[in-house]
C-alpha atoms as a printed R data frame, in Angstrom:
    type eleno elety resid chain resno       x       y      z
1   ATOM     1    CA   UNK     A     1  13.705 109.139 48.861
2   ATOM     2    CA   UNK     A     2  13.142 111.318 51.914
3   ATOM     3    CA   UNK     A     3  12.042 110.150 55.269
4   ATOM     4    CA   UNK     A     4   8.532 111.454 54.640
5   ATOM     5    CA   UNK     A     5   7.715 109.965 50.841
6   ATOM     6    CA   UNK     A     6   9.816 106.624 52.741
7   ATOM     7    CA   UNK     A     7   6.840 106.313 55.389
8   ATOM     8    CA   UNK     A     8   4.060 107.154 53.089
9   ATOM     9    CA   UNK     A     9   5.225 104.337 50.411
10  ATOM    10    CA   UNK     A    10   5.658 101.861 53.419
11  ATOM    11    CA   UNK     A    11   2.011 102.729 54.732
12  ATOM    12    CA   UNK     A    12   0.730 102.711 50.881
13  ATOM    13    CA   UNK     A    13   2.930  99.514 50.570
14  ATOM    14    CA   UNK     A    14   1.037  97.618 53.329
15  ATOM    15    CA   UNK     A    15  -2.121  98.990 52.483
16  ATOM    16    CA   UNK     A    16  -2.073  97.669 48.819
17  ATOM    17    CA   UNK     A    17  -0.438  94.251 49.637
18  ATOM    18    CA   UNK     A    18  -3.221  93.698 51.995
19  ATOM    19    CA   UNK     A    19  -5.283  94.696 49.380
20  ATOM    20    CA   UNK     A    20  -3.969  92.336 46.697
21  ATOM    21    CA   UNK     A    21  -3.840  89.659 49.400
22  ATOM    22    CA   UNK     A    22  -7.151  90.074 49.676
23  ATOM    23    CA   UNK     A    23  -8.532  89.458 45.936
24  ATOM    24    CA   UNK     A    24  -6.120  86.270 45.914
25  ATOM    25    CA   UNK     A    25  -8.197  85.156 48.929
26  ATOM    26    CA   UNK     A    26 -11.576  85.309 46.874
27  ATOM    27    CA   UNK     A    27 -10.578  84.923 43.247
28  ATOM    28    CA   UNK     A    28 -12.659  82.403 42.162
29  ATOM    29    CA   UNK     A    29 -10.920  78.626 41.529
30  ATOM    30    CA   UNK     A    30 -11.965  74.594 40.398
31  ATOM    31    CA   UNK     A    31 -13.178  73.169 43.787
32  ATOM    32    CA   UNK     A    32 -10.004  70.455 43.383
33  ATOM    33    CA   UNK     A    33  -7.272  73.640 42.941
34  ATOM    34    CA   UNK     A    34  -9.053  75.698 45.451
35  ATOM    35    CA   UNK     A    35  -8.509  73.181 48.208
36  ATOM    36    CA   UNK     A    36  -4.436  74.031 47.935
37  ATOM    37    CA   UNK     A    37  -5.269  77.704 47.698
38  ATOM    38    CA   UNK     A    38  -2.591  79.390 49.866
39  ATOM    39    CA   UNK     A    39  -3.660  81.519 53.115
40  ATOM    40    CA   UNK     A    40  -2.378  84.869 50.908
41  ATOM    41    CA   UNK     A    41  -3.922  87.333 53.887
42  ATOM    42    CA   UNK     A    42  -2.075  85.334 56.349
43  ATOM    43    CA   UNK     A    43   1.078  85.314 54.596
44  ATOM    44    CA   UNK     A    44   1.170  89.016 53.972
45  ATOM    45    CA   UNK     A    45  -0.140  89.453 57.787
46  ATOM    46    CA   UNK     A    46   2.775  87.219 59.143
47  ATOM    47    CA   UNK     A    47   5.604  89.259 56.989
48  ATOM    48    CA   UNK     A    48   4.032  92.938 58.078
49  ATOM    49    CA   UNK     A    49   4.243  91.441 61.889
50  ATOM    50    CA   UNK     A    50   7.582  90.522 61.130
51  ATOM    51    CA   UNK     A    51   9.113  93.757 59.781
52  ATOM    52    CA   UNK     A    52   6.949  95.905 61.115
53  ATOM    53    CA   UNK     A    53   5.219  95.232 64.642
54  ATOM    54    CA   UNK     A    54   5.017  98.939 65.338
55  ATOM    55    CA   UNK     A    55   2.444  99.439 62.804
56  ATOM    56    CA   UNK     A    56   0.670  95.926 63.117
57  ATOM    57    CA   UNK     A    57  -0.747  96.563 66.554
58  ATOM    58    CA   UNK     A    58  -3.110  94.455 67.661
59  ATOM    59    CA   UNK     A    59  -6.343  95.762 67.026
60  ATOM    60    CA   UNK     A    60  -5.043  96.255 63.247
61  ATOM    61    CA   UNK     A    61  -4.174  92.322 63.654
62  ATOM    62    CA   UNK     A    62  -7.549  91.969 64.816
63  ATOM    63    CA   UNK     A    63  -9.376  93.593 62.047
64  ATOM    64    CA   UNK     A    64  -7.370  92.119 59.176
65  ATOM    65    CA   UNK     A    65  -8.530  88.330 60.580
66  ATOM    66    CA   UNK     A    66 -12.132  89.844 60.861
67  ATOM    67    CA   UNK     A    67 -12.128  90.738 57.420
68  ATOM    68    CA   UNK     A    68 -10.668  87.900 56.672
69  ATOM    69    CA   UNK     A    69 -13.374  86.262 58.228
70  ATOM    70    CA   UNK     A    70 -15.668  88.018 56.298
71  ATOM    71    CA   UNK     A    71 -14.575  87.366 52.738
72  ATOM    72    CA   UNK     A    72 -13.950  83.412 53.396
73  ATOM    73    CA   UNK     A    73 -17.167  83.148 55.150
74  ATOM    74    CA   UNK     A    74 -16.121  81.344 58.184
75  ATOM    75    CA   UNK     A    75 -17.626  81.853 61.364
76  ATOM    76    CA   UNK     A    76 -17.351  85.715 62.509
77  ATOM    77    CA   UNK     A    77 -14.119  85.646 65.191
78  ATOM    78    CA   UNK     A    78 -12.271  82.066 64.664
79  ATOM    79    CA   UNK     A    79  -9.451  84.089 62.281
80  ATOM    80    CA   UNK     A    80  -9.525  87.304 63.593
81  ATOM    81    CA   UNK     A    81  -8.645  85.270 67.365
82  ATOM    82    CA   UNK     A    82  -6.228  82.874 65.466
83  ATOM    83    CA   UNK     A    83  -4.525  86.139 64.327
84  ATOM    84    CA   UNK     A    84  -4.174  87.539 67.100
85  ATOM    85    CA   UNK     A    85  -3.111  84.375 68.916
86  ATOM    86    CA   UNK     A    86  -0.539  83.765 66.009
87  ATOM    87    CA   UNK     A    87   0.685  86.965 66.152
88  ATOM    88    CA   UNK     A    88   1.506  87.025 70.163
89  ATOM    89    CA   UNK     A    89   3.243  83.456 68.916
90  ATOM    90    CA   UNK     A    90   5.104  85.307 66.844
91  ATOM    91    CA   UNK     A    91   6.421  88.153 68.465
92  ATOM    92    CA   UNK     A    92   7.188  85.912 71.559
93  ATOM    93    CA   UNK     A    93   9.298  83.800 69.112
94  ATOM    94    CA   UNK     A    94  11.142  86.900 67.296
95  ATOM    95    CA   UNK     A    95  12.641  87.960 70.866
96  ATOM    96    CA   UNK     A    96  15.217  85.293 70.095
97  ATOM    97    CA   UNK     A    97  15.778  85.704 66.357
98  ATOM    98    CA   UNK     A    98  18.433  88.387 66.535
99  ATOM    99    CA   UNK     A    99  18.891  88.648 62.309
100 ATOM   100    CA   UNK     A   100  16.070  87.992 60.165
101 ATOM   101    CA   UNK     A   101  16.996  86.760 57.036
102 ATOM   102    CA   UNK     A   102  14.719  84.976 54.600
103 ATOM   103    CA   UNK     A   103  16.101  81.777 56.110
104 ATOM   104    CA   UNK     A   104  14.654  82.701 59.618
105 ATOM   105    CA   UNK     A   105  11.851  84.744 58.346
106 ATOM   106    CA   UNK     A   106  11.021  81.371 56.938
107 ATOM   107    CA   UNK     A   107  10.935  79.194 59.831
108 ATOM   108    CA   UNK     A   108   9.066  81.777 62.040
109 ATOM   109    CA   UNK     A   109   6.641  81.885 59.280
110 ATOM   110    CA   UNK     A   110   6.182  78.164 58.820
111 ATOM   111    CA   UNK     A   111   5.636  78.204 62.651
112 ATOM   112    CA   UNK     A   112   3.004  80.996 62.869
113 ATOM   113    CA   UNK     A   113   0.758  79.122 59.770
114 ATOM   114    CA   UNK     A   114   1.280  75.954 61.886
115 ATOM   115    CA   UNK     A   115  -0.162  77.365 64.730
116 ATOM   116    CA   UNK     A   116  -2.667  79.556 63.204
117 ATOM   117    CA   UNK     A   117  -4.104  76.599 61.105
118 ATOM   118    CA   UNK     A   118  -4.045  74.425 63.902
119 ATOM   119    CA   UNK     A   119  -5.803  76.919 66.334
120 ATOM   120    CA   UNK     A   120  -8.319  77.337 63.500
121 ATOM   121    CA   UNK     A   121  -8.868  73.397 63.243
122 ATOM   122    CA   UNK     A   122  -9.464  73.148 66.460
123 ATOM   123    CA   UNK     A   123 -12.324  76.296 66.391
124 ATOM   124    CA   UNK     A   124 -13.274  74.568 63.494
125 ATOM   125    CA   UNK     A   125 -13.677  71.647 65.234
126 ATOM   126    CA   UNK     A   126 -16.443  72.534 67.736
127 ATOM   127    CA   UNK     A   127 -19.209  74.365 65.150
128 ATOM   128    CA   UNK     A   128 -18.867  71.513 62.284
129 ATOM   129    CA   UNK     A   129 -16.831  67.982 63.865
130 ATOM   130    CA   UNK     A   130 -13.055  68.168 62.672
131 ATOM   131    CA   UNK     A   131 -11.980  67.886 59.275
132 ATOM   132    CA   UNK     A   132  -8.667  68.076 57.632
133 ATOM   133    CA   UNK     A   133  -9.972  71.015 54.766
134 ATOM   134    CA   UNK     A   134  -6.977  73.170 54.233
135 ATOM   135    CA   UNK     A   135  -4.126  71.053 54.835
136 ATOM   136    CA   UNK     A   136  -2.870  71.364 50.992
137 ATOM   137    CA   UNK     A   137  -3.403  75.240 51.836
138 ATOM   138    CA   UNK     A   138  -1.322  75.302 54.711
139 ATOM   139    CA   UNK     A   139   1.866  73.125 53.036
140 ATOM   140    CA   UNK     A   140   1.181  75.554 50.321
141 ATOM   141    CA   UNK     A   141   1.283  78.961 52.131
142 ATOM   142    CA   UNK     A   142   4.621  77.458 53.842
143 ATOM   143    CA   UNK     A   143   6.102  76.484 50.636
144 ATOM   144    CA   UNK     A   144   5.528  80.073 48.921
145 ATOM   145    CA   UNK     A   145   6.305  82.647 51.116
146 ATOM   146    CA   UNK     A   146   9.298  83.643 49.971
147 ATOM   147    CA   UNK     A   147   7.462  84.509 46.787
148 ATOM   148    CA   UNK     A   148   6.024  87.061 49.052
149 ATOM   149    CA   UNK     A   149   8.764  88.056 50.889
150 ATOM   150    CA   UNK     A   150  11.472  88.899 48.264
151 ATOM   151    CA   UNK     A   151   8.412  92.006 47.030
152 ATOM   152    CA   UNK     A   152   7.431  92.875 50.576
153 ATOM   153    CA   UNK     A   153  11.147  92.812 52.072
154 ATOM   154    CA   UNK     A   154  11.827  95.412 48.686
155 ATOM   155    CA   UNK     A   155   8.685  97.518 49.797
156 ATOM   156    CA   UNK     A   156  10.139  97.243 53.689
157 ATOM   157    CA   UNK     A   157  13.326  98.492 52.592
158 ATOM   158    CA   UNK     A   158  12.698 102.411 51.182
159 ATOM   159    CA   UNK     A   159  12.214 103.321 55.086
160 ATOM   160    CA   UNK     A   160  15.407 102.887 56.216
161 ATOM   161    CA   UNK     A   161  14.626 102.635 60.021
162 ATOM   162    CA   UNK     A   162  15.133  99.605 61.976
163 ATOM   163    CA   UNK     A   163  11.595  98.182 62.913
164 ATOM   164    CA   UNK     A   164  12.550  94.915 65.171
């Protein structure tokens, strides 16, 4: 694959797993299953800021927890700033990781969906009194994203460039 079809399947890569991310968010569920629905934008979001931080600036980090404000109706700004606040988390913590494998992919991820659930709890926490809604959704998001990554680290791979 050349170096220009590489970079337009990465960009059309990111693009569309947002995208599918996205109608996993919102596909309809049983109240009881959808309580361990996993945080799909925020999984996909975590891997793309892995891999590739050059394209996941932050006003693109921004925008993705804005929408995904918008399609889980929760109050316009608490995940777009837990995003953002996750991803500076995240990038701080990848300074030391110096080979990411799915084993340390893993562990950074399970540490940005800690913090970015507990930020969010604690937003949460001043508009409605805290509640523990979405703790089966965190331990589930933790538990399958290296569903996600094994597809997205495939898609990451045609451009051949180092990106951290």
């Amino acid at each position: 694959m050349s170096q220009m079809n590489a970079k337009s399947f990465l960009l059309m890569g990111i693009v569309l797993s947002f995208v599918m991310a996205s109608a996993m968010n919102i596909y309809p569920l049983s109240f009881t299953v959808a309580e361990f629905r996993p945080m799909f934008l925020t999984i996909v979001l975590i891997f793309w800021l892995m891999y590739r931080p050059t394209i996941m600036r932050v006003w693109v980090v921004f925008l993705i927890g804005l929408s995904s404000d918008l399609l889980l109706d929760t109050h316009l700004g608490h995940q777009a700033f837990c995003a953002v606040l996750m991803s500076f988390g995240l990038r701080v913590l990848l300074i030391y990781i110096t080979e990411l494998t799915l084993k340390n992919a893993w562990l950074c991820a399970a540490a940005a969906l800690i913090g970015y659930r507990s930020v969010l709890w604690v937003l949460e926490s001043f508009s409605h009194g805290f509640i523990w809604a979405g703790f089966g959704s965190l331990v589930m998001s933790i538990l399958i994203f290296p569903l996600f990554w094994y597809p997205l680290y495939w898609v990451n791979g045609q451009l051949k460039e180092r990106a951290w």
